[in-house]
Structure formats: C-alpha cells, structure tokens
C-alpha positions, 0 to 999 in steps of 0.5 A, a space after each residue: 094401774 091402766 097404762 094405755 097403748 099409746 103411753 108405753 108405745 115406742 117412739 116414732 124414731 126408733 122406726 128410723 132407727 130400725 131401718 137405719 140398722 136393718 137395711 145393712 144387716 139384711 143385705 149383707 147378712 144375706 151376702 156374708 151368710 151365702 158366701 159361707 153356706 158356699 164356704 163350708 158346703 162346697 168348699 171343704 171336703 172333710 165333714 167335722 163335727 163344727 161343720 155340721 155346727 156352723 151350717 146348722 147356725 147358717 141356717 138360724 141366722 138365714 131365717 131370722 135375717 128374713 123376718 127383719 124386713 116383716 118386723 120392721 114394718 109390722 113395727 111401722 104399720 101396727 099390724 094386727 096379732 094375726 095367724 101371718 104374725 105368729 108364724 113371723 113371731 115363732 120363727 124370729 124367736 125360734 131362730 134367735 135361741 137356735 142360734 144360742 144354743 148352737 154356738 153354746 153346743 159348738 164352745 162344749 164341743 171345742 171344750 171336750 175336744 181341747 180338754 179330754 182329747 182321748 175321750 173326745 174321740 169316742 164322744 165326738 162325731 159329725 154323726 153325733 153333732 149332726 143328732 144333737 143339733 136336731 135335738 136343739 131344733 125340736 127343743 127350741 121349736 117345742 118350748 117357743 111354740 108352748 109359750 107362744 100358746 100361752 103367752 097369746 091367751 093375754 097378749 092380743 094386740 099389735 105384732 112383734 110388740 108387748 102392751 099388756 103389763 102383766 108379768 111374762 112368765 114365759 119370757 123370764 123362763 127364756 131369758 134364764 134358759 135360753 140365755 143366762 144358762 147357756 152363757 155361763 156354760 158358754 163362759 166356762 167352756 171359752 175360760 177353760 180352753 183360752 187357759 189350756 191354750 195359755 199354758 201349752 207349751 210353745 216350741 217355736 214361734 210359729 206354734 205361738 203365733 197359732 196359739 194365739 189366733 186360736 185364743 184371739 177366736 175363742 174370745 172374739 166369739 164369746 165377746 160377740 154372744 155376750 155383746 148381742 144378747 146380754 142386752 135384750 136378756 136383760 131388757 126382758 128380766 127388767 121388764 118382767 120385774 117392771 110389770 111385777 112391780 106394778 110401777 108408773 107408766 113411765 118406768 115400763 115406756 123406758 124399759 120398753 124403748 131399752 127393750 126394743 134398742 136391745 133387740 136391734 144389736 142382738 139382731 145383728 148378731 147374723 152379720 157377725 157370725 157371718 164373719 167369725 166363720 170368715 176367720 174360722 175357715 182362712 185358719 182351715 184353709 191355712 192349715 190345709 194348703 201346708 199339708 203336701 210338703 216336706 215332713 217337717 212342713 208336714 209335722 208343723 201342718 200337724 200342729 196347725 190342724 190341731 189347733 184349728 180343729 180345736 176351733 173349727 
C-alpha cells in the first residue's frame, strides 16, 4: 500500500490548535516551574529524598517546555529532518520519559517510606535518590538516542512527524517500557499507600483532615499521569498495529491526527507538575510553621510531618 505525505499529513488546524494550547503552557509553564525551582531550592532548608525527585522532575519539564515553540513551528513549516531537528527531537523525547520515570521512582519512594517504614531508613537517602535519579538520566538518554539511530535509517522526512507506514518497533518498545510498566508500578504503589493511609487509625480530627489531603495528593498525582500520557501511549500502539496491518490510508490519517491530539495534553503535563509541587510544598510549609510550639503542638507537628514526608 503507498500512502503519500499529503494524505496521512495532519490537518491545517491542528496548527491553530497547537498554538491554542502551547502559548499558555509555555508561558505559564515557564512561570509556575521557576517559581517552584525557587520554592524547593531556596526555600526549604532540609534536602529530602522528594526533593532531590521533584527538582530533577523541574528540570525535564523545563526542557521539554522549550522545545514546544520549535515543535510547533516545525509542524507549520514542514522543516527538513535535519542534525538541528534530531537534537530537538532527542530532548523532547528525552524529557518526556524523564519525566515519567521520576514521578514513578518518586510514588516507590513514597510506597517504601509508608509501608516498610523501618526499612526505609536504610533504603531511603537524598544521596540514594540523588544516584538513582542520575541513573534514570543516562538510562533515558541511552535508549532514546539508540532508537533515534535506528528509527532515522527509514524515517527521512519532516521533523517531529512520522510519514513512513512501516511499523515502529522502537516506538512500541517505549510505550510498553517508557509507559505502561512504569504505570502500573506507579498504579500499585499509589493503591497500596491510599489504602494504608485509609486504614490508619485517626485520633482526632485533625489527623484526619491530614490523612486526607495526604490521599487527595497521591490520587491527584496518579490521575494526572494517567490523564496526560495514557492517551498519546495509546495513540503509538494503534498506530504501530495500523502500520502492521497494512490498512487504508484513511484508517493511519485518523490515527495520525489522534496521535498528534494526544501529544498536545501530554504536553501539558509541565503545567500541572508545576502546580502539585504548589500543594506538595504549602503541606511542607504547614507543617514546619507548627514546629516551635508548645509540646502537645509539637507532637501533633509530628504527626503532620510525618504524613507530609510521606508525600513530599
């Protein structure tokens, strides 16, 4: 089956779209992600293993936040598959699965500090997060380059955009491995810690009303993973299933243009990090402003912190 460039192209509004969308995350993403940079570099005094998690994910979404204005108008522009392009393409890519592997290793963080709280003491360090996170670096910057490599030897074409009909391989491995295995890890680790945190025992109201805020977080957190990057993983495996089935043209122009939607709400996934590390850090600041008082203030700040280092 030939399929031209024309036919499975996106149409012209999803440009429209595109700016519709990108200006406001760009810009505010910008904003919101300085501010907590500030926040959590500045701010807090003590270095926690969420910490060091949270300013690692700061980081990716930075990144991929300045490639958005590039994408969007290599899009408009049909710019050439270029050395400038790949480059753009590897840090879009490299930032995006970062960023899902730092909020999967931040909800097995939480899931050992909540369950194996003994253990957690020995597991858990801003030293040890510091090392693993640099080991997710290289780990996403290794795989995305090799498959770059391998998908560039039959994908000449425009940036950003995939006209050839033959089957990813590399993009199937990614969604399985950069998505649906750190969603389920990320799934069982936020089930199991909104359980333990339904079955503590409360005892007073106050804990309570900490209890849950603390499950509020954890949910809101996995709803907006689910919600940003179910959509273009799901976008990648019907397209490689479309490619494989050699279908009409028609069929891998829509799932193209479902392809390219998905994309944009995963992309603004930096704006809404942005904004759980808002939550994360007024429960941290909450919690610490109640530290110098009187000792049963003090054994309640206790149980407060606890809760919140659970989170944060």
């Amino acid at each position: 089956m030939n399929c031209s460039n024309s036919s499975i192209k996106v149409p012209e509004t999803f440009h429209l779209i595109q700016l519709i969308v990108y200006i406001p995350v760009f810009l505010s993403g910008i904003l919101l992600n300085a501010l907590a940079f500030w926040v959590f570099c500045y701010k807090l005094s003590k270095w926690t293993e969420t910490r060091v998690y949270m300013i690692n994910l700061m980081i990716a979404d930075c990144c991929l936040l300045f490639t958005l204005p590039f994408k969007a108008f290599s899009h408009n522009h049909a710019l050439p598959r270029d050395n400038k392009c790949l480059a753009l393409e590897a840090t879009y890519f490299i930032n995006r699965y970062a960023s899902i592997y730092i909020i999967t290793i931040t909800a097995v963080d939480r899931y050992i500090a909540i369950m194996y709280p003994l253990k957690s003491m020995t597991l858990r360090s801003p030293f040890k997060a510091a090392v693993a996170s640099g080991f997710l670096w290289l780990l996403v910057i290794s795989f995305v380059c090799l498959a770059q490599v391998l998908e560039e030897q039959g994908n000449r074409g425009i940036c950003f955009e995939k006209f050839s009909i033959e089957p990813s391989k590399a993009t199937l491995a990614f969604s399985i491995g950069g998505f649906f295995i750190p969603l389920i890890i990320l799934s069982f680790c936020s089930i199991q810690i909104i359980k333990k945190l339904v079955r503590k025992k409360k005892t007073n109201p106050y804990e309570e009303k900490l209890i849950q805020k603390a499950i509020y977080i954890v949910s809101a957190n996995m709803a907006v993973f689910i919600i940003c990057f179910l959509p273009v993983n799901i976008g990648h495996i019907v397209r490689f299933i479309v490619d494989s089935t050699s279908t009409s043209c028609s069929v891998i122009y829509n799932g193209n243009v479902f392809l390219h939607m998905a994309s944009i709400i995963a992309n603004t996934n930096c704006c809404l990090d942005a904004i759980c590390y808002y939550f994360v850090n007024r429960e941290f600041q909450e919690a610490s402003s109640m530290l110098p008082k009187t000792k049963s203030v003090k054994s309640m700040s206790k149980v407060h912190l606890s809760i919140c280092h659970w989170i944060i």
